[in-house]
C-alpha positions as CSV (number, residue, x, y, z in Angstrom):
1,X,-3.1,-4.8,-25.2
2,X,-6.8,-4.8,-24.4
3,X,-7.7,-1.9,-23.1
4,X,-10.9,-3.2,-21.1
5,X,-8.4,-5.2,-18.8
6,X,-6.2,-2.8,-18.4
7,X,-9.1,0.0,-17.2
8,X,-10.8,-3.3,-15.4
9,X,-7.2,-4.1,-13.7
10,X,-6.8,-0.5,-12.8
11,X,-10.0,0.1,-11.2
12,X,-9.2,-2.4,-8.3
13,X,-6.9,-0.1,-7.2
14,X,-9.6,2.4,-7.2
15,X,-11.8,-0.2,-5.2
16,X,-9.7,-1.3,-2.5
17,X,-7.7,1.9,-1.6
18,X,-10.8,3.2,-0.2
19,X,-10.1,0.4,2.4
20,X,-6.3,1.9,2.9
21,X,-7.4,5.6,2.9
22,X,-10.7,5.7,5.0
23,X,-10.0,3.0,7.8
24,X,-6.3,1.8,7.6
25,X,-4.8,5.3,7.8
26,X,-7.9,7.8,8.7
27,X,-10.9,6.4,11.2
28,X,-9.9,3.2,12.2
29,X,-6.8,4.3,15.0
30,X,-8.7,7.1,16.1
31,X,-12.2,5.0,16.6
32,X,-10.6,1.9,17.9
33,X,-9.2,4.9,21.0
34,X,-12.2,6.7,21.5
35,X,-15.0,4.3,20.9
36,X,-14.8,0.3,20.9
37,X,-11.5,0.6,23.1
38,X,-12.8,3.9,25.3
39,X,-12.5,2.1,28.4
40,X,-9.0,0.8,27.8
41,X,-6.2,3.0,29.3
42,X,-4.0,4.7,26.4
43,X,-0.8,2.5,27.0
44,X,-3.5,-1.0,27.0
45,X,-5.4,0.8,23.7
46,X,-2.2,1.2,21.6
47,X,-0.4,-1.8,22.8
48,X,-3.6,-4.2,21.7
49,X,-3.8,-2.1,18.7
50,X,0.0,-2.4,17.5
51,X,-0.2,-6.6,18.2
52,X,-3.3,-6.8,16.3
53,X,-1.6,-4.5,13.6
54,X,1.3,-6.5,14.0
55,X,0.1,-10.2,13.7
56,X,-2.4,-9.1,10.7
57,X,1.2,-8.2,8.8
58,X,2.7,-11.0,10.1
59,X,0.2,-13.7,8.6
60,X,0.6,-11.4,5.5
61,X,4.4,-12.1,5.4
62,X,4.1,-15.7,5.7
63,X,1.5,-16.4,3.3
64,X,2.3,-14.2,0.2
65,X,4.7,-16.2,-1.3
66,X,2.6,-19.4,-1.1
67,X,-0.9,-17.8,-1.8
68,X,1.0,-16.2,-5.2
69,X,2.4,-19.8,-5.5
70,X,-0.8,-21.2,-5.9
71,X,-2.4,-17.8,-8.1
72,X,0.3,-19.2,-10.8
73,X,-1.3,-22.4,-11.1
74,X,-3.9,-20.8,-12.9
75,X,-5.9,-19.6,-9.9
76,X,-5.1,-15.3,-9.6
77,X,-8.8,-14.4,-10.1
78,X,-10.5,-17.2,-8.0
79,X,-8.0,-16.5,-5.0
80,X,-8.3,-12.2,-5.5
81,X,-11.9,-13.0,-5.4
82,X,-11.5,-14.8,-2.0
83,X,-9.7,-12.2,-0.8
84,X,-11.8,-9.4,-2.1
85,X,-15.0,-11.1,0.0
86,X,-12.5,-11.4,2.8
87,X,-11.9,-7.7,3.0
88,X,-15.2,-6.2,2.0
89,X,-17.1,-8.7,4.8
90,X,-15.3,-7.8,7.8
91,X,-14.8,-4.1,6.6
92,X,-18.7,-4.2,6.9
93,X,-19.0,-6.4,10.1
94,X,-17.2,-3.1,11.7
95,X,-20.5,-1.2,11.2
96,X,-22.0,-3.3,13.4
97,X,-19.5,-3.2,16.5
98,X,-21.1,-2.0,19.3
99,X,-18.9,0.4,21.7
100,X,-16.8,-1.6,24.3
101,X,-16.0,-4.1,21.8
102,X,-12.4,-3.7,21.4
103,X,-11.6,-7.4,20.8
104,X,-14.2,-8.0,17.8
105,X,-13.2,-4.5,16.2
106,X,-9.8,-5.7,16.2
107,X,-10.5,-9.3,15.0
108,X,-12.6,-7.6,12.0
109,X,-10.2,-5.2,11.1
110,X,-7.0,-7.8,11.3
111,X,-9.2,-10.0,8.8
112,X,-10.0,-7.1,6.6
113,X,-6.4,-5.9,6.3
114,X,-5.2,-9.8,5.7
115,X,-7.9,-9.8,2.7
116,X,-6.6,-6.3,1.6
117,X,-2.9,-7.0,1.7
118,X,-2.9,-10.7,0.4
119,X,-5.3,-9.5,-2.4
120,X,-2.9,-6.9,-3.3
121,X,-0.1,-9.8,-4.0
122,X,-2.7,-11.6,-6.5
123,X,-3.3,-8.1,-8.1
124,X,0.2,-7.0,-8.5
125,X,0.6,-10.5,-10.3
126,X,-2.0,-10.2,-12.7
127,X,0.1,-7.0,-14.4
128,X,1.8,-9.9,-16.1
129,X,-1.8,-11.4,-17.4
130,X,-2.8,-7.6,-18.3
131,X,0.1,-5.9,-19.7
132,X,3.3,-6.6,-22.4
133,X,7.1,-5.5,-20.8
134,X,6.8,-2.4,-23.1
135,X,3.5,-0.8,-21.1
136,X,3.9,-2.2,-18.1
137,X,5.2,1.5,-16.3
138,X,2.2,3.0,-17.7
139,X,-0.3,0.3,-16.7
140,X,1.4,0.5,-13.4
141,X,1.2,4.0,-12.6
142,X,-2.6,4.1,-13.7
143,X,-3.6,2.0,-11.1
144,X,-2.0,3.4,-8.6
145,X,-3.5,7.3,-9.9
146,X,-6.8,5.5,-10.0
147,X,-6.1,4.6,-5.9
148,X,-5.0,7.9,-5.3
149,X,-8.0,9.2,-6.7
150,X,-10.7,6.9,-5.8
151,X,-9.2,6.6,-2.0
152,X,-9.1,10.4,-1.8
153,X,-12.4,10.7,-3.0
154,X,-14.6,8.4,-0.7
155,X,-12.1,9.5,2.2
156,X,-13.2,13.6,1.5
157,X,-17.0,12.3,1.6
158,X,-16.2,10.4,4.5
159,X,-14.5,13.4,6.4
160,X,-17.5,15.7,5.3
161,X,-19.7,13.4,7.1
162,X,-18.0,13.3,10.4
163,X,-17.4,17.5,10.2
164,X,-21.4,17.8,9.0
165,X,-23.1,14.9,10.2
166,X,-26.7,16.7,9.8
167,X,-26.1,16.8,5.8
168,X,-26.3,13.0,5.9
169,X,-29.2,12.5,8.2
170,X,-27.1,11.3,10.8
171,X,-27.0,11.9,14.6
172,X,-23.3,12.6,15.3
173,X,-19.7,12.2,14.2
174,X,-19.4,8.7,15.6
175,X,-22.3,7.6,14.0
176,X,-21.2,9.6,10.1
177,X,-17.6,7.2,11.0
178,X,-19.7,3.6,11.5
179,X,-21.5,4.6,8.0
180,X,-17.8,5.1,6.6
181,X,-16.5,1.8,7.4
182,X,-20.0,0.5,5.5
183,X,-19.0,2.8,2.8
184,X,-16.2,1.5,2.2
185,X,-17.0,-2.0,2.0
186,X,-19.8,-1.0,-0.8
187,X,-17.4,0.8,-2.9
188,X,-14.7,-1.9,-2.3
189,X,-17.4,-4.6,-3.9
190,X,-18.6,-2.5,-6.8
191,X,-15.4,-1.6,-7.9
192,X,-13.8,-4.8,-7.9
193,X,-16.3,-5.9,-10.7
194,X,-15.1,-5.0,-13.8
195,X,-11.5,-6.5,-13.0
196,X,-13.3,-9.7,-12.6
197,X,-15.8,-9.5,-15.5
198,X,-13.0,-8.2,-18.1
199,X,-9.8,-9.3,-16.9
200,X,-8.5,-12.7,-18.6
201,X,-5.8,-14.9,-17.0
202,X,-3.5,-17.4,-18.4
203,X,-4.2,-20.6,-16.7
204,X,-3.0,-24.2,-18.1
205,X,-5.8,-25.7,-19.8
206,X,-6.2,-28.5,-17.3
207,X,-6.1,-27.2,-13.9
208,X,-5.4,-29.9,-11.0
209,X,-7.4,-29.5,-7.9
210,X,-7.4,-27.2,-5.4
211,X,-6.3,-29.4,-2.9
212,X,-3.3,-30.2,-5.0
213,X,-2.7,-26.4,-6.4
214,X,-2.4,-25.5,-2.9
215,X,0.4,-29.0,-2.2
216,X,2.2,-27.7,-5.1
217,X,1.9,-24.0,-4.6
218,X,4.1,-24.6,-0.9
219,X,6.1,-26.8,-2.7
220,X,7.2,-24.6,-5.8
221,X,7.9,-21.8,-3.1
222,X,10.5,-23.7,-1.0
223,X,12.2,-24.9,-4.8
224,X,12.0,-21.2,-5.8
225,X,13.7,-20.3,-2.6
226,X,16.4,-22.7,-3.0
227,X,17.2,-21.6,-6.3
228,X,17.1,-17.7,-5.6
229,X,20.6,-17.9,-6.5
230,X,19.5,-18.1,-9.9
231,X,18.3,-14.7,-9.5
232,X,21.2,-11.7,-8.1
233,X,19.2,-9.5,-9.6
234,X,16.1,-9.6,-8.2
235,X,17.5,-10.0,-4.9
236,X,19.1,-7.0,-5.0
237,X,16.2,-5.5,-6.1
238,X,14.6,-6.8,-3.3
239,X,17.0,-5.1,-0.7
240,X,16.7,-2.0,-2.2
241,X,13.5,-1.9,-2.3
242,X,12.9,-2.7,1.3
243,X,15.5,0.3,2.1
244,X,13.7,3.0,0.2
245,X,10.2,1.6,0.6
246,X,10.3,1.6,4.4
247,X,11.9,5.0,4.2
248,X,8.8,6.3,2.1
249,X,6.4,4.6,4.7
250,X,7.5,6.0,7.3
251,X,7.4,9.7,6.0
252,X,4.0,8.9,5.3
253,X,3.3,6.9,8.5
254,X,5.8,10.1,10.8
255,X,4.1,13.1,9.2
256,X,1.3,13.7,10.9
257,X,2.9,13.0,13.8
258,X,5.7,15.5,13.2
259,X,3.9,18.1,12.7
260,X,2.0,17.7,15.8
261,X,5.0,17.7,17.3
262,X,6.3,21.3,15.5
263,X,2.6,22.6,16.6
264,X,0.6,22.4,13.7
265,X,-3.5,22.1,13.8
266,X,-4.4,18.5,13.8
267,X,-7.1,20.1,11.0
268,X,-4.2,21.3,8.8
269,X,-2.9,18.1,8.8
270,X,-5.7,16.2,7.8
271,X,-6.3,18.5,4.8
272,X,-2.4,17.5,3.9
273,X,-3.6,13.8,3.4
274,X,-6.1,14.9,1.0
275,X,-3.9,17.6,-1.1
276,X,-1.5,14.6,-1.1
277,X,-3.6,12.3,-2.4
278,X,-5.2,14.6,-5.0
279,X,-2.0,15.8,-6.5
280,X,-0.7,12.0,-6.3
281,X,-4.1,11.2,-9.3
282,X,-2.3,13.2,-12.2
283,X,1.5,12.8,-10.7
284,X,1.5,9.4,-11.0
285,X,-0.1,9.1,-14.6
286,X,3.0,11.9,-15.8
287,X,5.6,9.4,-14.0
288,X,4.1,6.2,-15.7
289,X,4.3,8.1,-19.4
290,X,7.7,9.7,-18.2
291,X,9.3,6.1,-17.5
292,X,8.5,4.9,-21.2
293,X,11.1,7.3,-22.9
294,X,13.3,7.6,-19.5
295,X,13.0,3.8,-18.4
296,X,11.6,3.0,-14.7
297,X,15.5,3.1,-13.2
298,X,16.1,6.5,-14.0
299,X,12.4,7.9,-13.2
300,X,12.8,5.7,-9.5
301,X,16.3,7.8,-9.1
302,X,14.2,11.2,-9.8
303,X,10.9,10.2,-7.3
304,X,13.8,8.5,-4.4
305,X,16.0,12.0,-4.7
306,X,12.6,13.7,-4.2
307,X,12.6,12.2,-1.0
308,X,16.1,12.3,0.0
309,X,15.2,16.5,-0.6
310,X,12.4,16.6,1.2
311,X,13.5,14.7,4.3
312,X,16.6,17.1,4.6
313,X,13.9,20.4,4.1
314,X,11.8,18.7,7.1
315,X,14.6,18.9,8.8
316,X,14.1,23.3,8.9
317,X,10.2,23.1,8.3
318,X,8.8,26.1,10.1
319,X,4.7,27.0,9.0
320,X,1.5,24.9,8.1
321,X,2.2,26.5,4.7
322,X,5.7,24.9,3.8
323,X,3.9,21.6,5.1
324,X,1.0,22.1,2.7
325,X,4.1,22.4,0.1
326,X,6.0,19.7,1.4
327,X,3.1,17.1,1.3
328,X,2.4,18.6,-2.6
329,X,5.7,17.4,-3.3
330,X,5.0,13.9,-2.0
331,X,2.1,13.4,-4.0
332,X,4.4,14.3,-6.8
333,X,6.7,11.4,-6.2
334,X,4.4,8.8,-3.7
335,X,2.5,7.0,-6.7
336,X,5.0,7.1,-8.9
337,X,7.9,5.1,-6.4
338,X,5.1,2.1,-5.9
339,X,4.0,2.0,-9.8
340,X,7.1,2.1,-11.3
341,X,8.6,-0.2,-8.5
342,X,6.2,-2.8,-9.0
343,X,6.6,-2.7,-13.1
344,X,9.9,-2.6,-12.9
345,X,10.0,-5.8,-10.4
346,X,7.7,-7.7,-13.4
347,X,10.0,-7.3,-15.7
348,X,13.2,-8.8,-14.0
349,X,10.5,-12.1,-12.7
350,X,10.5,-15.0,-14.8
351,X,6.3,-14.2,-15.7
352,X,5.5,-18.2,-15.2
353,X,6.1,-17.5,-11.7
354,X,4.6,-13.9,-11.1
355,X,2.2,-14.9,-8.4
356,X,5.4,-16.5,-5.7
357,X,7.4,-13.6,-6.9
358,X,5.1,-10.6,-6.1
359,X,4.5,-12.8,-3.2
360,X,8.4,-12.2,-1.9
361,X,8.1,-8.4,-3.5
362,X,4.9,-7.9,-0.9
363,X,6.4,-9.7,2.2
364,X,9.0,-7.2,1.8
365,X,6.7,-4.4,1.6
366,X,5.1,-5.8,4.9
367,X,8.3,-5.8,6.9
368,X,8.9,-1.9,5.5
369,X,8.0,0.6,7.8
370,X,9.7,-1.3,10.6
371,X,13.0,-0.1,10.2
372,X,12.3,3.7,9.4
373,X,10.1,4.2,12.5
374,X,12.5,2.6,14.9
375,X,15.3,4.7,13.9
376,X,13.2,7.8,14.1
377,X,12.1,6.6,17.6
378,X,15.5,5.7,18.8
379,X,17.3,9.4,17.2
380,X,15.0,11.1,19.4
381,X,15.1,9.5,22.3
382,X,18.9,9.8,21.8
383,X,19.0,13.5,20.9
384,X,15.7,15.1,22.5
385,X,15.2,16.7,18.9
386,X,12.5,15.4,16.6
387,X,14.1,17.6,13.7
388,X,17.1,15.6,14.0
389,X,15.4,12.4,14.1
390,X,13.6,12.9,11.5
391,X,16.8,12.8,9.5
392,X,17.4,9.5,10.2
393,X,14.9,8.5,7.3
394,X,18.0,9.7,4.6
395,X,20.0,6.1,5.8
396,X,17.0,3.8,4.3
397,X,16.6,6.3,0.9
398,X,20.3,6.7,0.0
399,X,20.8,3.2,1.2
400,X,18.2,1.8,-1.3
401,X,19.3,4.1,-4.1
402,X,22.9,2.9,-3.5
403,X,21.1,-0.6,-4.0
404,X,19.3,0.0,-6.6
405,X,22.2,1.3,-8.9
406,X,23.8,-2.3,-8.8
407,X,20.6,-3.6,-10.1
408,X,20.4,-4.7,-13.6
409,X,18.0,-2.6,-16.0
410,X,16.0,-4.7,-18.2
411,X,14.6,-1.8,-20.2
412,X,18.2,-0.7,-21.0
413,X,19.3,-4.3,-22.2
414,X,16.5,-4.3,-24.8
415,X,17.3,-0.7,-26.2
């Protein structure tokens, strides 16, 4: 294993979370309200927000499989590079948004999400290029620590500037968020280099054209499709995954918003995300070594029963304290449930076909978080009680770890 491309892999992770931490999660909702969309009334702001939200994901969806179709004729790095400029452009372009422009902010940040997501399908498939079977859970789990890491980092700068504006030479809070979004497009870029400078790929030594990579990359998905059948495993894979993935998206997605709910300062919250994304840097490294004695099943069981736990102690949570504790725990587990999902998903893929398959593992992950916040939603409008909705979460974990039992191990077949 060369150790070059794996820290080169790893550091994308590092490069694009920034774009996940800083405007997905932290500045872009609350700007989009108060700024570009300030003259929008709050049922018109969050209803043009969700559908732009909504068809970013979709296009996501539809074009994984076929854009990882095409990455396995030989064309990952060429098509992650498209992507990359994609999502580092119009991450950019949202410095330049003047308030009252709600439409363009949304147009740039749909764009910037599509080159963040479909990037991530080209990434996840290059593990394959990067890494043997044997390291793939520790390969894994260091770039998702790097994320953790490099996202947390940028989005603690990013926070100081909005709190202390006047330490950056800048007039106000809104102004310390537009420098933010141009922060993040900067890191994104200079981060993404040494993947493409060190990284190799295994591509045929006579590529065709693009124009017929792209023909043939439609048409391998709709014969892959077909012959899925071929495959039990990784279909039920598939459907577990999207059980206990949506249920950990939508803890992370609910959280803040339940604890607003129980009373907690907004402020508190905020310095939850961080802990959580801090403590996620180191946990996620210990889960990646932990998985090459244990094997990636058995360490998924421990990270999805960490959930299960912690979604039935929400259900009591009383102070700010026990939530400071109870988002410690999820940076314990969050990293580690995405690394060693997506290494353990490369190993039951035939690796010729990495690129489609990633494609179908990420169009899952697109259509998580649907589920779990709908039946939050509908168990408290049903029972008044957002403890007892919250609840609702433990169908989609012990569902998926149900699932997931019935799945063959590939690392316990070789021992």
């Amino acid at each position: 294993m060369n150790r070059k491309s794996v820290w080169g892999w790893a550091l994308y992770d590092w490069a694009n979370s920034a774009f996940a931490t800083t405007i997905l999660v932290a500045f872009f909702p609350l700007f989009f309200a108060r700024y570009w969309g300030a003259d929008l009334d709050d049922q018109a702001s969050t209803f043009w927000l969700g559908l732009g939200s909504a068809v970013a994901g979709l296009v996501v969806a539809v074009f994984s499989p076929p854009l990882g179709a095409v990455g396995d004729a030989g064309a990952k790095k060429p098509l992650l590079a498209l992507m990359t400029v994609l999502g580092v452009t119009f991450s950019a372009a949202l410095f330049f948004v003047p308030a009252g422009s709600w439409a363009f902010a949304l147009l740039f940040f749909g764009l910037a999400q599509i080159g963040f997501s479909l990037g991530i399908t080209i990434y996840d498939a290059l593990i394959v290029d990067v890494a043997q079977p044997a390291m793939r859970n520790r390969v894994s789990a260091l770039g998702y620590a790097l994320g953790y890491l490099g996202g947390g980092l940028l989005l603690a700068v990013n926070v100081l500037m909005t709190l202390k504006p006047g330490w950056f030479g800048l007039a106000d809070a809104g102004q310390a968020v537009r420098w933010s979004f141009l922060s993040v497009a900067v890191w994104w870029a200079l981060f993404s280099l040494p993947l493409f400078r060190w990284v190799g790929e295994d591509a045929p030594a006579n590529r065709p054209s693009w124009g017929t990579v792209a023909k043939q990359g439609f048409a391998d998905v709709w014969r892959t499709l077909q012959s899925l059948r071929a495959y039990p495993h990784v279909l039920l894979f598939l459907f577990a995954y999207w059980l206990y993935i949506d249920g950990v998206h939508t803890i992370a997605r609910m959280a803040v918003d339940y604890g607003v709910k129980l009373g907690f300062d907004p402020n508190a919250l905020i310095k939850a995300l961080l802990l959580t994304q801090f403590i996620g840097f180191p946990a996620t490294i210990f889960f990646g070594r932990l998985a090459q004695p244990l094997g990636a099943k058995r360490a998924l069981y421990i990270a999805i029963g960490v959930y299960i736990a912690v979604t039935v102690w929400g259900y009591s949570l009383q102070t700010e304290a026990q939530f400071y504790v109870m988002a410690a725990i999820i940076g314990l587990v969050q990293g580690a449930t995405q690394a060693l999902s997506r290494s353990y998903f490369s190993l039951l893929i035939p690796p010729e076909k990495s690129g489609q398959f990633f494609g179908f593992y990420n169009m899952m992950g697109k259509f998580a978080a649907v589920l779990g916040p709908a039946l939050v939603g509908v168990s408290a409008l049903l029972t008044g009680d957002s403890r007892l909705a919250i609840l609702s979460i433990l169908i989609l974990l012990i569902g998926g770890l149900v699932a997931l039992v019935f799945v063959r191990d590939p690392e316990a077949a070789k021992s």
